[in-house]
PyMOL Python script that loads the backbone (N, CA, C, O; Angstrom):
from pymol import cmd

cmd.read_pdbstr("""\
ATOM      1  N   UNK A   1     114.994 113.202  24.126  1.00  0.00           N
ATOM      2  CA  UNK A   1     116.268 113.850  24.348  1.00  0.00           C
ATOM      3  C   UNK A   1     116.266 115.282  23.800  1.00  0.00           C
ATOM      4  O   UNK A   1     116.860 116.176  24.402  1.00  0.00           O
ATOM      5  N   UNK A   2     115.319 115.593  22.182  1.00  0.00           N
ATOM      6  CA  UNK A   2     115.527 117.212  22.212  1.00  0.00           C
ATOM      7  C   UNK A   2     114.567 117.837  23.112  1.00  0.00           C
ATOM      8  O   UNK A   2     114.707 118.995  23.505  1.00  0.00           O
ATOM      9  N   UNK A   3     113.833 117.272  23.361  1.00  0.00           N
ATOM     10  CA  UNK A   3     113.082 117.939  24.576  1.00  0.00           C
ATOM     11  C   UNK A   3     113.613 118.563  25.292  1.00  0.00           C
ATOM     12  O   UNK A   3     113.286 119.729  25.513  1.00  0.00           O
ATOM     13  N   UNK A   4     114.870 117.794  26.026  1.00  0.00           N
ATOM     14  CA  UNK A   4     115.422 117.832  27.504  1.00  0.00           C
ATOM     15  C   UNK A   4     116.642 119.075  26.986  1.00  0.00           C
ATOM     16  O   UNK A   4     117.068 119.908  27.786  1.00  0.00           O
ATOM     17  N   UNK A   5     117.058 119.020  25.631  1.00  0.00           N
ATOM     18  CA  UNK A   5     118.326 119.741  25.410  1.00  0.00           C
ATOM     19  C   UNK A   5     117.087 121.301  24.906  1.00  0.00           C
ATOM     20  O   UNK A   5     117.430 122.458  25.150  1.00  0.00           O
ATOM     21  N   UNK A   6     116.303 121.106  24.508  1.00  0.00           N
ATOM     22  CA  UNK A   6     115.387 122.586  24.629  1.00  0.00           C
ATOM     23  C   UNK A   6     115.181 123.188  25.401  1.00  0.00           C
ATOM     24  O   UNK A   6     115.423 124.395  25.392  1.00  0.00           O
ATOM     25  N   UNK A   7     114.500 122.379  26.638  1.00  0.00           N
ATOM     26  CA  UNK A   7     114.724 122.963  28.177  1.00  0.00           C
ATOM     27  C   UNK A   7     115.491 123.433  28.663  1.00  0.00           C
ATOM     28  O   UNK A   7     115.244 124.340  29.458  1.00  0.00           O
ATOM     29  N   UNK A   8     116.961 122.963  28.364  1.00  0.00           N
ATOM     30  CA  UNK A   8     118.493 123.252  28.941  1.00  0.00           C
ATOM     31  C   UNK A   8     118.521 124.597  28.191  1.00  0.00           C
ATOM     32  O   UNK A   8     119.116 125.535  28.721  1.00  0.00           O
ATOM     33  N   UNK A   9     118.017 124.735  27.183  1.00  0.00           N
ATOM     34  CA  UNK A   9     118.841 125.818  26.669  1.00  0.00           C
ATOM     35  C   UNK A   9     118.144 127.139  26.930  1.00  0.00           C
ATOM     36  O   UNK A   9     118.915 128.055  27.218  1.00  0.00           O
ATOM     37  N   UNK A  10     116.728 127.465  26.888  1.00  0.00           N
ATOM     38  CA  UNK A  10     115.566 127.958  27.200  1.00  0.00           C
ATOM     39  C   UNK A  10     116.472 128.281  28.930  1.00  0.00           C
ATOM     40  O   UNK A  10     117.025 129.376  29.031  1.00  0.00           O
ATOM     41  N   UNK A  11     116.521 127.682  29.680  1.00  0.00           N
ATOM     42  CA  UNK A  11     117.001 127.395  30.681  1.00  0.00           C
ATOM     43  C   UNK A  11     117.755 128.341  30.838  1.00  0.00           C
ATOM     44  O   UNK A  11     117.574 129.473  31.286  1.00  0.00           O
ATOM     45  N   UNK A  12     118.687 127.785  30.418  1.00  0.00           N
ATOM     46  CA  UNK A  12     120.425 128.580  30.642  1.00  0.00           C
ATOM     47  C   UNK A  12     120.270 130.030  29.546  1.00  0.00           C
ATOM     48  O   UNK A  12     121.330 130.650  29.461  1.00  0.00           O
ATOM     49  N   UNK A  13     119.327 130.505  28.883  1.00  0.00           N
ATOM     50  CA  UNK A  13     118.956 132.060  28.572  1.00  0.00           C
ATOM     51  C   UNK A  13     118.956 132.626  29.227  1.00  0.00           C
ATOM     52  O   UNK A  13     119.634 133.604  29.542  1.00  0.00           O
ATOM     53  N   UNK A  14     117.676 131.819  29.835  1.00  0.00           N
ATOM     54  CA  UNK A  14     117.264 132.440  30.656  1.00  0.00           C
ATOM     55  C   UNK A  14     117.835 133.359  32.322  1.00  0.00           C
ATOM     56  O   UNK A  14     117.686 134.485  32.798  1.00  0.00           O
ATOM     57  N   UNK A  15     118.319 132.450  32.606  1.00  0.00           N
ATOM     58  CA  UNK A  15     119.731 132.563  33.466  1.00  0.00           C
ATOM     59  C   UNK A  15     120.658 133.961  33.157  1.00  0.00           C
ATOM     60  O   UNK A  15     120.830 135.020  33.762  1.00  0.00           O
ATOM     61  N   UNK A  16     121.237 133.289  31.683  1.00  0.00           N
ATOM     62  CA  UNK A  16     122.076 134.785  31.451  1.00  0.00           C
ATOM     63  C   UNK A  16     120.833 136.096  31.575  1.00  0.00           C
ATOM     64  O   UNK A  16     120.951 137.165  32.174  1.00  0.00           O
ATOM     65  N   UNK A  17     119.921 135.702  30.972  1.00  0.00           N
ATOM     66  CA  UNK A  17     118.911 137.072  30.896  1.00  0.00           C
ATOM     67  C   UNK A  17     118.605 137.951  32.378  1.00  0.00           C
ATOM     68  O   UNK A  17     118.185 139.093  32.194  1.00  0.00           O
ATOM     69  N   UNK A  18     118.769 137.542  33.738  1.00  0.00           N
ATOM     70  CA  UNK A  18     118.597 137.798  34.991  1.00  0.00           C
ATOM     71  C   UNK A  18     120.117 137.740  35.152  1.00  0.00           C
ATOM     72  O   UNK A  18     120.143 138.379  36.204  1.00  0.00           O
ATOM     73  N   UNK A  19     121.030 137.544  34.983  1.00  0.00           N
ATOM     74  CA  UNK A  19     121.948 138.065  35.388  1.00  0.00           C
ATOM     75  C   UNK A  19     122.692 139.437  34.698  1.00  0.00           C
ATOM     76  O   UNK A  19     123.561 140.063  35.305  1.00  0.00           O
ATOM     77  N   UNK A  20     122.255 139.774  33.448  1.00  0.00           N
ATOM     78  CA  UNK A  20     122.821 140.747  32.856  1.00  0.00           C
ATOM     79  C   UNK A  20     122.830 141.596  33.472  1.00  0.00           C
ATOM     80  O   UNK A  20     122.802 141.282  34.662  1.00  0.00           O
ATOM     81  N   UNK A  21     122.871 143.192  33.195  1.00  0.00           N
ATOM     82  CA  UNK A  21     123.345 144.124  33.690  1.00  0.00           C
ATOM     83  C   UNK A  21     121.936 145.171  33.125  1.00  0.00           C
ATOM     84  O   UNK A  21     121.267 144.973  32.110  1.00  0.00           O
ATOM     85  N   UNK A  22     121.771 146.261  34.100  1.00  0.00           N
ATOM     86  CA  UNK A  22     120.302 146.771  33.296  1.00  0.00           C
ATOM     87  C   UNK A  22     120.965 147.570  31.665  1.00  0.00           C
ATOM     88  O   UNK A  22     120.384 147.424  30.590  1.00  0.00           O
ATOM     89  N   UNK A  23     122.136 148.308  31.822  1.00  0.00           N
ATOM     90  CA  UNK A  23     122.811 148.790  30.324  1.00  0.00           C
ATOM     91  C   UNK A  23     122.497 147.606  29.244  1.00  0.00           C
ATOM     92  O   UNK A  23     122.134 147.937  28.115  1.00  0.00           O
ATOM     93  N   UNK A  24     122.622 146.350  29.555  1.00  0.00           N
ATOM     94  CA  UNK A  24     122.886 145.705  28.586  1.00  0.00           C
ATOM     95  C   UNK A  24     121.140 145.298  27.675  1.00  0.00           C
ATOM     96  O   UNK A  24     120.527 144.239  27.540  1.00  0.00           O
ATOM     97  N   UNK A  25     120.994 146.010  27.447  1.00  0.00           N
ATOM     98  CA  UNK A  25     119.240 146.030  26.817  1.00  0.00           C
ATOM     99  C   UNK A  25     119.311 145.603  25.705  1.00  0.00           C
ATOM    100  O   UNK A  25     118.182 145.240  25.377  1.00  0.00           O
ATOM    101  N   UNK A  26     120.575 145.309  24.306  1.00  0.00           N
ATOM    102  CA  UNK A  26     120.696 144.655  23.475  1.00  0.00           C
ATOM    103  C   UNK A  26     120.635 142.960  23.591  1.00  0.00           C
ATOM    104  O   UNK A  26     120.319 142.053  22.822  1.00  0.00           O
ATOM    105  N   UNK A  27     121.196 143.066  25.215  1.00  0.00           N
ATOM    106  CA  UNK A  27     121.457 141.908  25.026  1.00  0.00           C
ATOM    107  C   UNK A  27     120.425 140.979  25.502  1.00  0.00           C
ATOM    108  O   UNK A  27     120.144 139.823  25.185  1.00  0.00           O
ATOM    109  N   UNK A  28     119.913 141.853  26.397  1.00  0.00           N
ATOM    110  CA  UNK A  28     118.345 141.041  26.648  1.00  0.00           C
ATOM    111  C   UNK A  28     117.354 140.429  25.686  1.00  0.00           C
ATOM    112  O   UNK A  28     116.731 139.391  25.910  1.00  0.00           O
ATOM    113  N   UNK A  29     117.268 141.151  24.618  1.00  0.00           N
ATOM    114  CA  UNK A  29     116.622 141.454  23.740  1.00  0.00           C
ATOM    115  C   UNK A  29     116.976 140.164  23.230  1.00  0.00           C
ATOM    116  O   UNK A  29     116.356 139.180  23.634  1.00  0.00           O
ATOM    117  N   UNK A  30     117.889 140.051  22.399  1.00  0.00           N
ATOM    118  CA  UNK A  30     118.710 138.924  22.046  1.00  0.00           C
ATOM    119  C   UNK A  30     117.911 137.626  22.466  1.00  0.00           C
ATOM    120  O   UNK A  30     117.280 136.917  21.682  1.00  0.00           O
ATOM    121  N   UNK A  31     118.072 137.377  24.173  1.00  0.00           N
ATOM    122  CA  UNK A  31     117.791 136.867  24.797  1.00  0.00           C
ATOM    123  C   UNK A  31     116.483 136.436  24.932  1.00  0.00           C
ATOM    124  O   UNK A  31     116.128 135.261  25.027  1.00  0.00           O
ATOM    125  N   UNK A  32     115.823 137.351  24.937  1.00  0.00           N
ATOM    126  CA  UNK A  32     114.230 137.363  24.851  1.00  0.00           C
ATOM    127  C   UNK A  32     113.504 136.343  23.339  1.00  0.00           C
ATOM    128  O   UNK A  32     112.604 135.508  23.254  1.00  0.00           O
ATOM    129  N   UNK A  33     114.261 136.837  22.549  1.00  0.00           N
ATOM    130  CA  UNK A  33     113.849 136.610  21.059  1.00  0.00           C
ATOM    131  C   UNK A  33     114.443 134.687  20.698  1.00  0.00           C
ATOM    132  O   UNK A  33     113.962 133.884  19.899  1.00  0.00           O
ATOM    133  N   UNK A  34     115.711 134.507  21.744  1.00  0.00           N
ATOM    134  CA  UNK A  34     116.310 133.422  21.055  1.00  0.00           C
ATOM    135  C   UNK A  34     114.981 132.321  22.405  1.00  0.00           C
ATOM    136  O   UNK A  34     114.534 131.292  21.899  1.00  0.00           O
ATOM    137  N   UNK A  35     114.614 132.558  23.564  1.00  0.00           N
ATOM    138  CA  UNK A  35     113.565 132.198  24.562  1.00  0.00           C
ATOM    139  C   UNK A  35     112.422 131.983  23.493  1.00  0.00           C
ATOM    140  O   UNK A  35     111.878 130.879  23.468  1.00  0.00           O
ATOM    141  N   UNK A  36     111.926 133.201  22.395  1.00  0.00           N
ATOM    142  CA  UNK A  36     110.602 132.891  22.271  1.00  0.00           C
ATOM    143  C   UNK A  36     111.254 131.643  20.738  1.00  0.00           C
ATOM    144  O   UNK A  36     110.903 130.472  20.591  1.00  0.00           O
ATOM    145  N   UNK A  37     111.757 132.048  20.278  1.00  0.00           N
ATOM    146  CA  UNK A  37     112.309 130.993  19.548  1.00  0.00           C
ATOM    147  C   UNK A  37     112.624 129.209  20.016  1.00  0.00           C
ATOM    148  O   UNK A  37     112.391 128.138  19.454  1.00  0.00           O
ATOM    149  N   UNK A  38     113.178 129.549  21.154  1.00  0.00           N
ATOM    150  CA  UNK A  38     112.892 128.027  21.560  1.00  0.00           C
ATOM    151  C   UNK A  38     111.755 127.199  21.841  1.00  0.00           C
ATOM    152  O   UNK A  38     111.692 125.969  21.850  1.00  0.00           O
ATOM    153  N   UNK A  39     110.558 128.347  22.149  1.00  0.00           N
ATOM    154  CA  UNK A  39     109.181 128.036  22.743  1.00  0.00           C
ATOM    155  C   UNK A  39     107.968 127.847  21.231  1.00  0.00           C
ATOM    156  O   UNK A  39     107.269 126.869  20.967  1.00  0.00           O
ATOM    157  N   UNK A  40     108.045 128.693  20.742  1.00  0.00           N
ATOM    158  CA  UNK A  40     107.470 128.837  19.671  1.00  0.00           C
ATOM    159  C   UNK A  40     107.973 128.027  18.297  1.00  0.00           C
ATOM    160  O   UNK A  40     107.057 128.013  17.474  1.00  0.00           O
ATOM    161  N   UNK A  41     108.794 127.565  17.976  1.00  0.00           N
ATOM    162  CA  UNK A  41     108.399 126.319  16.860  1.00  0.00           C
ATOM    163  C   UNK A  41     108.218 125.102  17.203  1.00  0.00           C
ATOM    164  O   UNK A  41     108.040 124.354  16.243  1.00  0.00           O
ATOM    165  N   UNK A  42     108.199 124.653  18.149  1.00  0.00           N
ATOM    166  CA  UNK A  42     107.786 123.360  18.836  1.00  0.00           C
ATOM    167  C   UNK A  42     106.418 123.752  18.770  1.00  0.00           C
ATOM    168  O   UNK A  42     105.706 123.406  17.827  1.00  0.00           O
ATOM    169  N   UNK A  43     105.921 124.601  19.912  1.00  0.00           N
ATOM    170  CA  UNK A  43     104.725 124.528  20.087  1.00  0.00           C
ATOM    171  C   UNK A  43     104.082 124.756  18.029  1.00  0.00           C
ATOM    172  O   UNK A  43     103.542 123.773  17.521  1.00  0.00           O
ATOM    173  N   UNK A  44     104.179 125.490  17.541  1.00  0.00           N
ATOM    174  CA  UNK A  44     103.772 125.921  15.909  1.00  0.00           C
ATOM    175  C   UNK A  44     103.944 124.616  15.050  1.00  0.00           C
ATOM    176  O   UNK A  44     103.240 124.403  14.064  1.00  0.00           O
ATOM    177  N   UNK A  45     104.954 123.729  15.498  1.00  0.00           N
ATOM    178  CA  UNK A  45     105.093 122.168  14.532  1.00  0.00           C
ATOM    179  C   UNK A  45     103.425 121.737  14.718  1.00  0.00           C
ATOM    180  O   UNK A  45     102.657 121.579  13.769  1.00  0.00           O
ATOM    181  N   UNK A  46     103.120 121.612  15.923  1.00  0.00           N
ATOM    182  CA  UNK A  46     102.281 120.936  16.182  1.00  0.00           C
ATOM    183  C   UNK A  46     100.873 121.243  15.509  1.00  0.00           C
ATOM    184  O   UNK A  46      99.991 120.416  15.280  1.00  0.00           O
ATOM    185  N   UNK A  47     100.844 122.850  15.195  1.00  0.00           N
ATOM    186  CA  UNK A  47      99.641 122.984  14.170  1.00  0.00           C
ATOM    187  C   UNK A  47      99.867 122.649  12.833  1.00  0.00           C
ATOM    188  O   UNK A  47      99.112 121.946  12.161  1.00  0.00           O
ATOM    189  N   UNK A  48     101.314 123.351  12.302  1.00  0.00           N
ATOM    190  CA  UNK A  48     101.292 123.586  11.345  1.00  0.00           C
ATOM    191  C   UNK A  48     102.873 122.315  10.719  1.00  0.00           C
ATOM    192  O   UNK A  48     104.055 122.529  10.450  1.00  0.00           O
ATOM    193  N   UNK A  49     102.316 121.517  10.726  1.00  0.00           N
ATOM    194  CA  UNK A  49     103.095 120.108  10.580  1.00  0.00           C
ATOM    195  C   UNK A  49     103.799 120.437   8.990  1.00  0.00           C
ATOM    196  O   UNK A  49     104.920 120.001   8.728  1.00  0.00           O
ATOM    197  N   UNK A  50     102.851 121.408   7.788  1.00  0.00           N
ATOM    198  CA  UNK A  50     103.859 120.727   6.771  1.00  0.00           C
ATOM    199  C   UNK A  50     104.785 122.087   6.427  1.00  0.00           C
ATOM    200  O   UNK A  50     105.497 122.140   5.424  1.00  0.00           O
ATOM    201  N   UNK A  51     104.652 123.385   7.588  1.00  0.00           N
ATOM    202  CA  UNK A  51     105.977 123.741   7.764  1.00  0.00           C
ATOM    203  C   UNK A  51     107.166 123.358   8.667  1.00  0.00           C
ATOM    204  O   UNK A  51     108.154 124.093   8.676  1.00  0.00           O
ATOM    205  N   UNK A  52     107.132 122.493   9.258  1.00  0.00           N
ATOM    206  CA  UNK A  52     107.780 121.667  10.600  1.00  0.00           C
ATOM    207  C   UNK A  52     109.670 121.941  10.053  1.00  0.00           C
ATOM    208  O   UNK A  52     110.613 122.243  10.785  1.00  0.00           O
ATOM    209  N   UNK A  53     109.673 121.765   8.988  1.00  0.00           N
ATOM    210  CA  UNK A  53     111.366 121.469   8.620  1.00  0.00           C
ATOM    211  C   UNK A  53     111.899 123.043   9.002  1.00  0.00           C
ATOM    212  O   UNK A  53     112.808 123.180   9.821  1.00  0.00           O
ATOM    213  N   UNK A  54     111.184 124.369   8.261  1.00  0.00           N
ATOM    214  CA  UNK A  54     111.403 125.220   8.335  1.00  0.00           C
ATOM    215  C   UNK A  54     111.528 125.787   9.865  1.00  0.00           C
ATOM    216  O   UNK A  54     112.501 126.396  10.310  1.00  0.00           O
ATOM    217  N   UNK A  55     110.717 125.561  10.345  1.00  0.00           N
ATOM    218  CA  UNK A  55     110.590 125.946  12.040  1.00  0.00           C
ATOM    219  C   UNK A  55     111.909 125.656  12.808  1.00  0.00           C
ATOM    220  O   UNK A  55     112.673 126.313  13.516  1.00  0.00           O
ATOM    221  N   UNK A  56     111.827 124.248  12.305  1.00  0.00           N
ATOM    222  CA  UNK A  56     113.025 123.445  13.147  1.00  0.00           C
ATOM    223  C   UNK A  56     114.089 124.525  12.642  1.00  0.00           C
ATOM    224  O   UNK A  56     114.460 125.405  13.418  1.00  0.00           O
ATOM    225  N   UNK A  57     114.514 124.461  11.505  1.00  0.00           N
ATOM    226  CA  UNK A  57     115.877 125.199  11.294  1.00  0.00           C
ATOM    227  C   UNK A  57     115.785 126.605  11.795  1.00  0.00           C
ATOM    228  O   UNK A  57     116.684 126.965  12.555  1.00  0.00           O
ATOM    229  N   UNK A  58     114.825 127.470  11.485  1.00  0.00           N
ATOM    230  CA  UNK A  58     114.584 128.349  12.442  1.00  0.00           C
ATOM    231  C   UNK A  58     115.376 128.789  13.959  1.00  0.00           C
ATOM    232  O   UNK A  58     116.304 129.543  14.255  1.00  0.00           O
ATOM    233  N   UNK A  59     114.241 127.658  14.890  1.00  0.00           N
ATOM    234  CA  UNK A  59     114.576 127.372  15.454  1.00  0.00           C
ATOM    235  C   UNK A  59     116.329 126.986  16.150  1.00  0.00           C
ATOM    236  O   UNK A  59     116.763 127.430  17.213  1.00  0.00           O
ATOM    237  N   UNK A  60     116.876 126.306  15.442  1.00  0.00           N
ATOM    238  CA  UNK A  60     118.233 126.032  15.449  1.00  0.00           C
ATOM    239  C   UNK A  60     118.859 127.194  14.755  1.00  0.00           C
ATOM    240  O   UNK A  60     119.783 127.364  15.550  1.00  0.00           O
ATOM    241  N   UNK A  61     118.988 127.888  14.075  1.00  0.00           N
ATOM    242  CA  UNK A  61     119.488 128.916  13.335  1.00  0.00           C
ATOM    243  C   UNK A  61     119.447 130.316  14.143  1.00  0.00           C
ATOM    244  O   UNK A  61     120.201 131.238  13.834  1.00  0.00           O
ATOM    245  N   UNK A  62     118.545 130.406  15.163  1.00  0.00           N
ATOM    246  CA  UNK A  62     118.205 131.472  16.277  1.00  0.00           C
ATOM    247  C   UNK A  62     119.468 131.086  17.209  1.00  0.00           C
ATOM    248  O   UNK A  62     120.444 131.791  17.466  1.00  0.00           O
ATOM    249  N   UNK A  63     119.156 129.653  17.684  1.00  0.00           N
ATOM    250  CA  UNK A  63     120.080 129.611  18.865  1.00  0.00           C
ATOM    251  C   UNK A  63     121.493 129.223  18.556  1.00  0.00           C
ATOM    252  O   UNK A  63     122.269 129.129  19.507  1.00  0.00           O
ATOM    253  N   UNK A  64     122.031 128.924  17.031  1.00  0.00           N
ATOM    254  CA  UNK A  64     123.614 128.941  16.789  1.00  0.00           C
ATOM    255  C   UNK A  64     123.972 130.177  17.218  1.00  0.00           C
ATOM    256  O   UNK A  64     124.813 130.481  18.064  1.00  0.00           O
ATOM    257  N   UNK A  65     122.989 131.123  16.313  1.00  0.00           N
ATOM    258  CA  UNK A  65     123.108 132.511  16.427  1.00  0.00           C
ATOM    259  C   UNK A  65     123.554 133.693  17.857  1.00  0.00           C
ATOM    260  O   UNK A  65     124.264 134.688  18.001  1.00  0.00           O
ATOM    261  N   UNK A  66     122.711 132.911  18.637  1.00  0.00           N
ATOM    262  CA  UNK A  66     122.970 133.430  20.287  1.00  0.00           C
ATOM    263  C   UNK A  66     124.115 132.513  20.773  1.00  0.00           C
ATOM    264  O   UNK A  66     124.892 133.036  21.571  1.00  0.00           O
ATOM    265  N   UNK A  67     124.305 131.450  20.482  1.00  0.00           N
ATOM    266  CA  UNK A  67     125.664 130.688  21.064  1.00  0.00           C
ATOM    267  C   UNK A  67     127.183 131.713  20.528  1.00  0.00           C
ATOM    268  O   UNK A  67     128.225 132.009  21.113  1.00  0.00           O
ATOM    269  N   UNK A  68     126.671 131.995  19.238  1.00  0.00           N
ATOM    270  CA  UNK A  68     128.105 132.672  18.645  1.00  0.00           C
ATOM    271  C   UNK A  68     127.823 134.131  18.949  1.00  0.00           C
ATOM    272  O   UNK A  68     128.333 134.894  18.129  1.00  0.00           O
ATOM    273  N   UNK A  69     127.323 134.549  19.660  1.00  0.00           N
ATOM    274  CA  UNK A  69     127.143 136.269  20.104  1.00  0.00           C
ATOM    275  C   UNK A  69     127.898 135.781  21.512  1.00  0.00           C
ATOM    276  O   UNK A  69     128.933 136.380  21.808  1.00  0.00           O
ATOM    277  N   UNK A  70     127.450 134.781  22.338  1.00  0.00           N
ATOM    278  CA  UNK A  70     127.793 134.763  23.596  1.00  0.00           C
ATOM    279  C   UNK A  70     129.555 134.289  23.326  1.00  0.00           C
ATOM    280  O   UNK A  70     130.469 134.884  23.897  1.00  0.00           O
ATOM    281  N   UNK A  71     129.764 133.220  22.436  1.00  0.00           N
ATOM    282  CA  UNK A  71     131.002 132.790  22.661  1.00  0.00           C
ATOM    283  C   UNK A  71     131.877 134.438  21.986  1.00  0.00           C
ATOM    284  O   UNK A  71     132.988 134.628  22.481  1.00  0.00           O
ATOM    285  N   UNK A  72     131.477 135.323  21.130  1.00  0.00           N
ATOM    286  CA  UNK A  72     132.644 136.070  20.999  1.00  0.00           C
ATOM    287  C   UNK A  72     132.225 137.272  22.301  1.00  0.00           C
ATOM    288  O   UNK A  72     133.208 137.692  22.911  1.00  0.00           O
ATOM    289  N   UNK A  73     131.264 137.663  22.609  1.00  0.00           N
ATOM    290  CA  UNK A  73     131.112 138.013  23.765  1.00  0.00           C
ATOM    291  C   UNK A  73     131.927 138.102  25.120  1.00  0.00           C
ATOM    292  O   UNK A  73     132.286 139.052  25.817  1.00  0.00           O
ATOM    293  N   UNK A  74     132.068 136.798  25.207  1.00  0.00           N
ATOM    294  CA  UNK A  74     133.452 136.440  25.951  1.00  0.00           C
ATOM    295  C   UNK A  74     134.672 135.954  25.714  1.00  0.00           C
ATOM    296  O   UNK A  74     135.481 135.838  26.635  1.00  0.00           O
TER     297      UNK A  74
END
""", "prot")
cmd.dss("prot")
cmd.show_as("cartoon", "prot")
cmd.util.cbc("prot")
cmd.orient("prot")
């Protein structure tokens, strides 16, 4: 199941990231960074297992981060 909700979210960035506007280059960015964040501590658990807790929160701490840019955003 976090698999499937990683995908979704990776996903739906991605989405906003092709629909933005070319001015909006902050926000891509954003975008770009919270993408490699979803991709990159999953794949990094897998080497480096006895930082795994840190990644994860990472990880989650990137994309609260872009949820609350987008929700005051709009």
């Amino acid at each position: 199941m976090a698999t499937a909700i990683g995908f979704a979210f990776a996903f739906g960035v991605l989405v906003l990231f092709f629909q933005r506007q070319s001015g909006e280059s902050a926000a891509k960015t954003i975008d770009v960074v919270a993408i490699l964040a979803a991709a990159f501590p999953p794949l990094s658990m897998l080497v480096w297992q006895e930082v795994y807790g840190v990644l994860q929160r990472g990880m989650f701490g990137m994309s609260y981060l872009w949820y609350a840019r987008e929700a005051i955003r709009l």
